[in-house]
N, C-alpha and C positions, 0 to 999 in steps of 0.2 A: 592575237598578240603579234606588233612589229617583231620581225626577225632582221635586224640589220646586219649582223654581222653575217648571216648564212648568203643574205641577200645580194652582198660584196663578194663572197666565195662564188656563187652561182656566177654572177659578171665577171670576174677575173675568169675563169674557166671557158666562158664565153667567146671570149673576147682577150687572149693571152697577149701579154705583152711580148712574151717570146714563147716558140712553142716549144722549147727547150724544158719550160716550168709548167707545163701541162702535166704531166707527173705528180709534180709537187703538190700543185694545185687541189688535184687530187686527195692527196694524203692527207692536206689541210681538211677538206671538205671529210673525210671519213674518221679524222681524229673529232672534227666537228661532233658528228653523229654519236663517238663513242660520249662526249663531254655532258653534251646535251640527256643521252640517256641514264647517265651516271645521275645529275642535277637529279631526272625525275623521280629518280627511285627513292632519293632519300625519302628518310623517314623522320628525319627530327623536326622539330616546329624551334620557333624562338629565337637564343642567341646559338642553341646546339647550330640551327642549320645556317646561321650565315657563318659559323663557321666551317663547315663542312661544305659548304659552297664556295666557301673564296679559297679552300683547301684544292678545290677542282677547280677554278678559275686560276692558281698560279701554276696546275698543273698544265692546263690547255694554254694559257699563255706562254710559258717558257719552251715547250714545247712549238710550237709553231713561228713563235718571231723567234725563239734563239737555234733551237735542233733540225729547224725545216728551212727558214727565209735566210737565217744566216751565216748557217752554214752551208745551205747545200742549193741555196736561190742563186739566178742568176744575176749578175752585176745590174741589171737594167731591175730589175723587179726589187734588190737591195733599197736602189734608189728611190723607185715610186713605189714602193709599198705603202707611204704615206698619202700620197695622192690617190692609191685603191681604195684606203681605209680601212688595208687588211686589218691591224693593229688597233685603230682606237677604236673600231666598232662595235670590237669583244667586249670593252666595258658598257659600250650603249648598251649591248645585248642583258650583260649581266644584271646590271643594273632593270632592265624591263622583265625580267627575271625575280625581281626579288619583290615587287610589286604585286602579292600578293598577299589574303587573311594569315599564312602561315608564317609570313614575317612580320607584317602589319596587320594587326588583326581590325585595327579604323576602317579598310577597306571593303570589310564586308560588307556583304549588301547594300553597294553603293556601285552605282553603274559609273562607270569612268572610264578614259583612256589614258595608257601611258604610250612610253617610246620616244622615240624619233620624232616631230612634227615638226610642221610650217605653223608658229606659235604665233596668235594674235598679240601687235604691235598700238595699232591705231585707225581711226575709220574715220574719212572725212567726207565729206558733199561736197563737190568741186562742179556745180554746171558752168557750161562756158560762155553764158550770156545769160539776160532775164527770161528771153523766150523759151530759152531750155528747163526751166523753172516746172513747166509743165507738161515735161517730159518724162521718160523711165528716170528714174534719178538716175546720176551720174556717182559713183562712191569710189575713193582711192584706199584698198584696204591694205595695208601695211603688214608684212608676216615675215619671219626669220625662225629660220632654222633652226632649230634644236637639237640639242645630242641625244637627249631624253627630257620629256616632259611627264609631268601630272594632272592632269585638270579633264575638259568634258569639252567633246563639239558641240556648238551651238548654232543653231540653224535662221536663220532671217528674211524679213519680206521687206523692202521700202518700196512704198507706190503715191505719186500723186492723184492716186483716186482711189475714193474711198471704198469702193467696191471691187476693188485689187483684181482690175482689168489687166489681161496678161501684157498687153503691149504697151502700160503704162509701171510693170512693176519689177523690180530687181528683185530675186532671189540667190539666195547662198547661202555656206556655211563659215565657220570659222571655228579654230581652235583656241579653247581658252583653257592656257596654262598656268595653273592655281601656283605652281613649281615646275624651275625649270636647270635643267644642267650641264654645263660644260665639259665634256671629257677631253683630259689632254696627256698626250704620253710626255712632255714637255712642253715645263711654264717658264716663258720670257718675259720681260716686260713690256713689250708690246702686243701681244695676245692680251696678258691681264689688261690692259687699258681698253682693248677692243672689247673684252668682255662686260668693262665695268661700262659703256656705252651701252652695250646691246641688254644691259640689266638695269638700266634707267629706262629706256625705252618701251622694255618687257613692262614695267614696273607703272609706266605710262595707263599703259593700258588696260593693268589688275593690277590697281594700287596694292593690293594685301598679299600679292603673288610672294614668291619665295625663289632667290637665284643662287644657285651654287657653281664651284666649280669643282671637280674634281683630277686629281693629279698623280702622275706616276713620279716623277722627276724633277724638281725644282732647278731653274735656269735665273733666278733672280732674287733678290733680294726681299724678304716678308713684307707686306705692306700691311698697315691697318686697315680691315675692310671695309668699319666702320664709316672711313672717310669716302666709302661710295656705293653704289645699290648692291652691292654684288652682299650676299649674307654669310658665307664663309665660301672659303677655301680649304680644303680635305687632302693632305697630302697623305697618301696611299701609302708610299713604300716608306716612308719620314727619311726619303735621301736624298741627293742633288743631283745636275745628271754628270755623267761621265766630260769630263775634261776632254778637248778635240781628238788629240793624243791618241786616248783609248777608246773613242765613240766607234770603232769599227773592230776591236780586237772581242772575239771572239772569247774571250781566254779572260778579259776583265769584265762584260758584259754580266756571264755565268758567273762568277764571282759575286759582281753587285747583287744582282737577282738571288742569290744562295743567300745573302747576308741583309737583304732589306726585300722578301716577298711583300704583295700587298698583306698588311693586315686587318684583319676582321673586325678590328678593333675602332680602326677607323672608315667601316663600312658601318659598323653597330651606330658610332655616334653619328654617323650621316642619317640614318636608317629612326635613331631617337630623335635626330630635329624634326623628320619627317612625322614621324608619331605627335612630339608635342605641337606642332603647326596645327594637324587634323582633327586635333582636340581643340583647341582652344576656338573660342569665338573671337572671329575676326571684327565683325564691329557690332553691336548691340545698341543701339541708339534708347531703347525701350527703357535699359537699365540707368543712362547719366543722371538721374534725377537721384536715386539713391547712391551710384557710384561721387557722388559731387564732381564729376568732369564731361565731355565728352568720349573719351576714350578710356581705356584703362590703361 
């Protein structure tokens, strides 16, 4: 299992923006470890434990961006805390966290990868003349980023020849994300637009895929999602973000956070589209003859 959020602790520590926050760093990295071993112990399965999970996810989160980075970080690390990924990584993590038979029981025994990937976009043949025709092919593979994915690597051979001679054949793999999503600790409306490209694109490539986003803080006005690939939008805390005003007060932050935690509520229904997605058949061709269409 990706661990991206640890993965950013370890490179900040690394590599300190100031060594003033080496300390802190620290502290971050060792409240990690407390977080992490709490998750593992539970005991409950179902909707008990995403609630008991996101109960210790708003614990580790306020804790570290508000008791550790904002009050006691220093001004340089305030600043690019978003640039490390201290912050929105924690929900990558949580989220590759929850990816399991005990909250999803569809996953069992079913080999797959979640997380963090370089998610298959598109795959094209580009030789750059006829004579290169019969050469190693030439493939342009297309991949972005992901905050968290679902789906399976798949592995590939193209060779012009038939007896897949090495120095006429391209090998790789690729990531194919069945489901894919966005964490954002604030949504503007130009993120959503970048999103709802990069979810046509995705979509490009696995028509049947599935793109989400998910949100701490709402920066713009609700769109109907309908009107683009993106399959919902999950606002987490159901708040807006903080006014410029108070985007740096201490004292309104803790406040907000006291009065709109993520809820589990809207981790459950993210956590049910995923359920009924992994059930459902995505396309059945065998059955239009009785269904009277080709799709359902």
């Amino acid at each position: 299992m990706k661990m991206p959020h640890l993965e950013k602790i370890k490179a900040a520590i690394a590599n300190p923006l100031s060594k003033n926050d080496i300390g802190l760093l620290n502290k971050i990295l060792a409240a990690y470890e407390v977080w992490i071993k709490k998750s593992a112990a539970l005991k409950t399965e179902g909707v008990e434990r995403i609630k008991d999970m996101t109960l210790l996810l708003n614990e580790y989160k306020d804790y570290v961006e508000v008791d550790l980075i904002m009050e006691k970080g220093s001004e340089f690390l305030k600043r690019q805390k978003g640039q490390l990924k201290l912050d929105n990584s924690i929900m990558e993590e949580f989220l590759t966290m929850l990816m399991n038979e005990k909250t999803i029981p569809e996953l069992k025994g079913v080999d797959y990868v979640s997380g963090p990937q370089q998610a298959f976009m598109s795959l094209a043949f580009i030789p750059r003349d006829f004579a290169e025709l019969s050469e190693k092919p030439v493939v342009a593979l297309k991949t972005k980023d992901q905050d968290f994915t679902l789906g399976k690597e798949l592995y590939y051979q193209f060779s012009t020849d038939e007896s897949f001679k090495k120095e006429k054949t391209l090998s790789g793999k690729l990531m194919l994300a069945i489901l894919a999503a966005e964490c954002k600790i604030n949504l503007d409306k130009t993120m959503f637009q970048e999103a709802a490209g990069t979810a046509s694109r995705l979509k490009q490539g696995v028509p049947y895929s599935k793109y989400y986003m998910l949100v701490e803080f709402l920066d713009m006005q609700p769109e109907d999602t309908r009107l683009t690939d993106i399959d919902n939008v999950f606002l987490l805390r159901h708040a807006k973000r903080l006014p410029f005003e108070k985007r740096r007060s201490v004292e309104w932050i803790k406040k907000q956070r006291k009065e709109h935690p993520i809820d589990y509520k809207v981790i459950l229904r993210f956590l049910e589209e995923i359920r009924q997605f992994l059930q459902s058949k995505w396309y059945d061709p065998d059955s239009a003859l009785d269904r009277g269409s080709f799709v359902e």
